[in-house]
N, C-alpha and C positions, 0 to 999 in steps of 0.2 A: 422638512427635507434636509436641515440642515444638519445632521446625523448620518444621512445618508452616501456611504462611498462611490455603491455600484448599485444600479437599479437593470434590472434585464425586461423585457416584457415582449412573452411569445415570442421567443427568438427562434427563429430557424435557421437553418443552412442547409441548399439543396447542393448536391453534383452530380454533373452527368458523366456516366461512370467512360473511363479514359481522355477527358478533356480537361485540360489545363486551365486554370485562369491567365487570362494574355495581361501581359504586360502595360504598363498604362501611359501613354507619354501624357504629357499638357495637352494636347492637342485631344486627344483620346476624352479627356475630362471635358475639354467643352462639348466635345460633339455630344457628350453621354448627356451633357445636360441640358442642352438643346433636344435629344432625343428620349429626355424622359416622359411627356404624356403620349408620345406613340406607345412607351416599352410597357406604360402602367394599361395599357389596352391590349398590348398582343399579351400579358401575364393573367388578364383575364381572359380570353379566347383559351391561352395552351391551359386554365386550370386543371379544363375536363382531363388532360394528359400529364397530369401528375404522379399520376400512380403505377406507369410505365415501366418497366423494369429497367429500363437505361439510366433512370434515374435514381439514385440514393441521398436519402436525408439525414445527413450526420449529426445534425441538430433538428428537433422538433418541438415548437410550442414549449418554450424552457423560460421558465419565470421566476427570479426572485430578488431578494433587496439583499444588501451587505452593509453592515452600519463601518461606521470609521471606528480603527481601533481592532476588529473584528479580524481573529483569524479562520481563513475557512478551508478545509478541506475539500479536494473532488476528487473522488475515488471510481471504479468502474472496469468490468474488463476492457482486453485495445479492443478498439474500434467504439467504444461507446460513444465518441466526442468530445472528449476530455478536452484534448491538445483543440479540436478544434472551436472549443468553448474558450479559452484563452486567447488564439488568433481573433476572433472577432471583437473580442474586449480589448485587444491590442491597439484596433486599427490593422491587423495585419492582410486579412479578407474582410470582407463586407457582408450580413447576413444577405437572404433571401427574403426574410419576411420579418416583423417585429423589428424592437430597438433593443439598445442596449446605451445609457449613459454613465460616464466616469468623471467625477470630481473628486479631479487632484492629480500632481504629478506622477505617473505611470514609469516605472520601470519594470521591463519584462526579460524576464529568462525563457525565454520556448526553444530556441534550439543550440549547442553546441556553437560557441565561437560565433551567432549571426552577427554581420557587422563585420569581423574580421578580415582585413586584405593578407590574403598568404605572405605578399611581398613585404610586407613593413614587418619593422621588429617587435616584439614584444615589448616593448614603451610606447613606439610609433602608434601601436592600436590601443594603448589605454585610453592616450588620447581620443583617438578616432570612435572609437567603441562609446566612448563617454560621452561627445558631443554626439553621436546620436541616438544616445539614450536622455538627450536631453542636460546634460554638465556644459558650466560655464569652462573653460579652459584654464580662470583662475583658479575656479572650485577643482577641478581635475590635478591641477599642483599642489593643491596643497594637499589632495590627500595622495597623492601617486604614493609616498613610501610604504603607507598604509595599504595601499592597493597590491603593493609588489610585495609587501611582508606577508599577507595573509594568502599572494597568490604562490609563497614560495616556489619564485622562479626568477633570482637576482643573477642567479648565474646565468639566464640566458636572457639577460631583458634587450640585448643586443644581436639576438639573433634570431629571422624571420622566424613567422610563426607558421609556416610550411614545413619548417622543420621540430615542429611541437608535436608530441608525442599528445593521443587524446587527450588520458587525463591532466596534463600540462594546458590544453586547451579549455578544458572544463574549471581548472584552477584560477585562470585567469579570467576567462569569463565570469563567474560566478564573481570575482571577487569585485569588478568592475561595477558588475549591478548590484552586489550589496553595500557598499561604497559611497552609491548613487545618492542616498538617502532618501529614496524617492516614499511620498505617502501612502501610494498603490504598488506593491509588488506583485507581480504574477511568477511562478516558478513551477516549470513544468519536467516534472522524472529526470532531468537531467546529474542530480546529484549521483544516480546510479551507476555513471562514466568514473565515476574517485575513486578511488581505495577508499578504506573503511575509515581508516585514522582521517581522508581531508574529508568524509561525509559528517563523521561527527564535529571535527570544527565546522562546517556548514551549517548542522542541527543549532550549534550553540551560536551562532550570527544571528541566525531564524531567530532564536529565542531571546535577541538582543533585539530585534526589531519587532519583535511580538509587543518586548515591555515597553518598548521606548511610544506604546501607540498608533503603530501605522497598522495599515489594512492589507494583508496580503491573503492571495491567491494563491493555493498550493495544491499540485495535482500531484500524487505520487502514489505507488506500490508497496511505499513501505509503510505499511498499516501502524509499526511500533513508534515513528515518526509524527503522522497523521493525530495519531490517540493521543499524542503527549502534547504536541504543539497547537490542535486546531481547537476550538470552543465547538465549533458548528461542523459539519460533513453534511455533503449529497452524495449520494448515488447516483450515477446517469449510468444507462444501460438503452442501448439502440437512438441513443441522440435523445431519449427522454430526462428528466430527473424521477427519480421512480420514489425517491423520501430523503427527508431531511430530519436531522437534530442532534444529539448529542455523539459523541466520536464511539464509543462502545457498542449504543446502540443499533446505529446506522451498519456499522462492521460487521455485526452478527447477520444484520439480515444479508449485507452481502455473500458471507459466508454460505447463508440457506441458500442464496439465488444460484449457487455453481452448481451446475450440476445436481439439483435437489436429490436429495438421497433416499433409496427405496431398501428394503427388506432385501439382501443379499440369500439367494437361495443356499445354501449349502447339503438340503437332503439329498442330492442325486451325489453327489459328489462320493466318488469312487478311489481318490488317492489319500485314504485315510487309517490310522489304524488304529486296535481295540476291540473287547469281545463283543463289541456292539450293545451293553445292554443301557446304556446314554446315548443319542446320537444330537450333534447340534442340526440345527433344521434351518435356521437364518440369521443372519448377520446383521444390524440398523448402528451407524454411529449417532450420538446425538447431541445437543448443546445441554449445559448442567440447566434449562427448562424442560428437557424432552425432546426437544423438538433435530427431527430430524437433520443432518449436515453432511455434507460429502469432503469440505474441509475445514478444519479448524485453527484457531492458532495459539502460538507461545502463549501461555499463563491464563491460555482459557479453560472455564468447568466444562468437561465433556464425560459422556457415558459411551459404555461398549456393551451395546442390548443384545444377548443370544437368545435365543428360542431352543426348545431340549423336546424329548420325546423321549421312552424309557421303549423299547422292543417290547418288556413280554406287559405293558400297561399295570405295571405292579408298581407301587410307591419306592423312592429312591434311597438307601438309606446311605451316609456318611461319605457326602459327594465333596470332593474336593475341587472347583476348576479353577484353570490357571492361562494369562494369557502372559506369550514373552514377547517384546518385541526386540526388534534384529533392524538393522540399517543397512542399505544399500548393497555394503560387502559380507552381509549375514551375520556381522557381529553381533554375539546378542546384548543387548545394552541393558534389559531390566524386568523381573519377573513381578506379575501381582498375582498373586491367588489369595486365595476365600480364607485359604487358613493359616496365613503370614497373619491377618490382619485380626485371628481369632473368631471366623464368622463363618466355622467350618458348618455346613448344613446338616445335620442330624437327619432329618426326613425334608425329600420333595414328592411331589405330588405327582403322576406318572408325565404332564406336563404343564410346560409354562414357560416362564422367560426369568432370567441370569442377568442380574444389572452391575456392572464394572464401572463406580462410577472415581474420577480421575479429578481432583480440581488443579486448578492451577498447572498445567500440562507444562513439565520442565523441558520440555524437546525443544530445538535448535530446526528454524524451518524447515524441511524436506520430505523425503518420501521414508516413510516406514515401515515392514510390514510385520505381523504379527503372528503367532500360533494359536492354536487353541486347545483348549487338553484337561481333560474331564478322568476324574476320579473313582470307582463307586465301590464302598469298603477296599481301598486300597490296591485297587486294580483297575487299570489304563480303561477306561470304554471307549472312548472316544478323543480322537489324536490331528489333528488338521492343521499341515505346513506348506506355505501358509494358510492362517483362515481369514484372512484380512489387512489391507492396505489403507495406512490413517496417513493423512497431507496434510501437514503441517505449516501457513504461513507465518510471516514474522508478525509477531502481536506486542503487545507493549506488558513484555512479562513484570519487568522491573519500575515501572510506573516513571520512564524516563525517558522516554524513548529509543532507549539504547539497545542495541545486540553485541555480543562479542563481535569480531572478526571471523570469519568461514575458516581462516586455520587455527583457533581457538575451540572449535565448534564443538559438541558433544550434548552435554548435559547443560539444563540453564538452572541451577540453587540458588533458592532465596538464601538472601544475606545479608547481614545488618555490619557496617563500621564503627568503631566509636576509638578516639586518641585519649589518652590519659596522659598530661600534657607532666615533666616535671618542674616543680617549684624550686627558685634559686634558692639555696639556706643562706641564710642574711646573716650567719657566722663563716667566716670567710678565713684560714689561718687562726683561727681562734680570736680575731681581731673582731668584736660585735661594732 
């Protein structure tokens, strides 16, 4: 066990849906514990009523180990249990059912500024934040200028933190707990409150605590993040873990779970044009396995599978098709067809299916939609605007975790640096 950071075992968390957890004074603790072999008897009488709809389990039967050193990923749509998977490993609620053990000192990031008194300054709470994140006072001084340099916020370290703007809030928080040095970090989506420049210094802390051997917990949305920094990933979905293992892998299947993606009819479709003798019949996006997706992301292999049908069921001869795609405000950003890339069809067969296949997808997160637009000898048959909408998340195109900035955004190109540095000439004034 002595490798071991965080061990969980069947953990759950039950809530009854609009009721708070009350507050706990000292007095509260003893009675609870005085009152715990009644509560382990009425927990078995209400089991038969578990399944109540008043009730929701945010956590369910969730088990696994984390070695020290270990960085892990927890990814999932909201409401899977993410956040609530960190509160329990916090100490912050208590489960329902199962344990959950932590060796080693715990610093946790779960919400925005927690700890924070609005009235004290921004020093007043480094301190304050620090001792109960567990910092000695001495240790708190001596790293405060480090604290306040990475929180970039000298200019106001003297003034309430009621009048902190969020990401001012998120700046200084964050810097508090990475600061801490603590062995266990938990950090929960909260980087997403920063601007883009103080998430990428955030990324690069992560990856200073990543090396330096401590074990953190990281929940986050940003996949391109996640990919670069974790070893491990889970999935939880409805308070389960649904799989676990390597950051690529786990990603994709997230990807299949959204909304799994079916055969898009497009035969009935009526706002199209061309003399009809191609019609497209369906639409499947899919991952560079085949396998069906509803979204994909940055610098992933994906396909764009059509299905065809010719009207008079006579062979196809010298079919060109082409999809564009167009962004948000219908700019069109980039055309591929069959015969840019020389793979113009000489004959098809009167049916079958059209494979567009895309590696490394250069697009910048968002919604995109597309055309579709078929050839045959040189004449439109078939014209559909749009014939498809492809979602794009942030994925780790550049093997770094990194994205530009949203007002940088457009196209992602691979790209390589290199310096060619010059050499001083060691004849100087003609003086060797």
């Amino acid at each position: 066990m002595s490798d071991i950071a965080i061990q969980v075992e069947n953990l759950g968390k039950r809530y009854r849906l609009g009721e708070r957890e009350p507050y706990k004074a000292l007095r509260d603790i003893i009675a609870s514990g005085v009152s715990a072999p009644f509560r382990r008897l009425t927990h078995r009488q209400e089991g038969k009523h578990q399944a109540n709809p008043e009730y929701i389990w945010a956590l369910r039967d969730v088990s696994f180990e984390v070695k020290q050193g270990e960085i892990v990923g927890i990814i999932g749509r909201n409401g899977a249990g993410k956040t609530t998977l960190l509160k329990v490993l916090s100490r912050v609620t208590e489960p329902t059912k199962g344990w959950a053990k932590v060796w080693g000192r715990v610093g946790s990031l779960l919400e925005v500024a927690t700890g924070f008194h609005p009235e004290l300054t921004g020093g007043e709470n480094i301190y304050l934040n620090g001792a109960i994140l567990g910092m000695k006072k001495t240790e708190i001084a001596r790293k405060f200028n480090d604290i306040v340099d990475f929180a970039e916020i000298g200019d106001f370290l003297g003034t309430p933190v009621k009048h902190y703007s969020q990401g001012m809030y998120v700046r200084l928080a964050f810097s508090v707990a990475a600061h801490l040095e603590p062995e266990i970090l938990f950090i929960d989506e909260v980087l997403a409150v920063g601007d883009a420049a103080f998430q990428q210094k955030c990324l690069g802390k992560m990856s200073d605590v990543a090396r330096g051997g401590r074990t953190v917990l990281f929940v986050s949305h940003n996949l391109a993040a996640v990919t670069n920094l974790c070893s491990v990933v889970y999935l939880l979905d409805k308070g389960q873990v649904v799989t676990s293992g390597p950051p690529q892998e786990v990603i994709g299947k997230y990807f299949a779970s959204i909304r799994p993606s079916r055969a898009v009819s497009l035969r009935q479709r009526q706002d199209r044009s061309g003399d009809g003798r191609m019609r497209f019949t369906d639409l499947v996006i899919q991952d560079g396995k085949g396998n069906p997706i509803s979204v994909t992301a940055s610098g992933q292999d994906i396909e764009i599978s059509v299905g065809y049908e010719a009207s008079d069921n006579q062979p196809l001869q010298k079919v060109r098709v082409g999809i564009a795609f167009h962004d948000l405000f219908e700019q069109l950003l980039v055309l591929c067809a069959n015969d840019l890339t020389g793979e113009l069809f000489e004959t098809l067969s009167p049916r079958g299916r059209i494979v567009c296949r895309i590696p490394h997808l250069p697009f910048y997160p968002g919604r995109y939609n597309f055309n579709l637009h078929a050839e045959v000898n040189g004449i439109v048959a078939d014209w559909l605007q749009p014939g498809g909408t492809l979602e794009v998340a942030g994925g780790d195109f550049y093997g770094t975790g990194r994205l530009p900035p949203e007002s940088h955004r457009s196209f992602l190109m691979s790209h390589r640096w290199t310096a060619n540095e010059s050499k001083i000439d060691s004849v100087v004034n003609g003086n060797e």
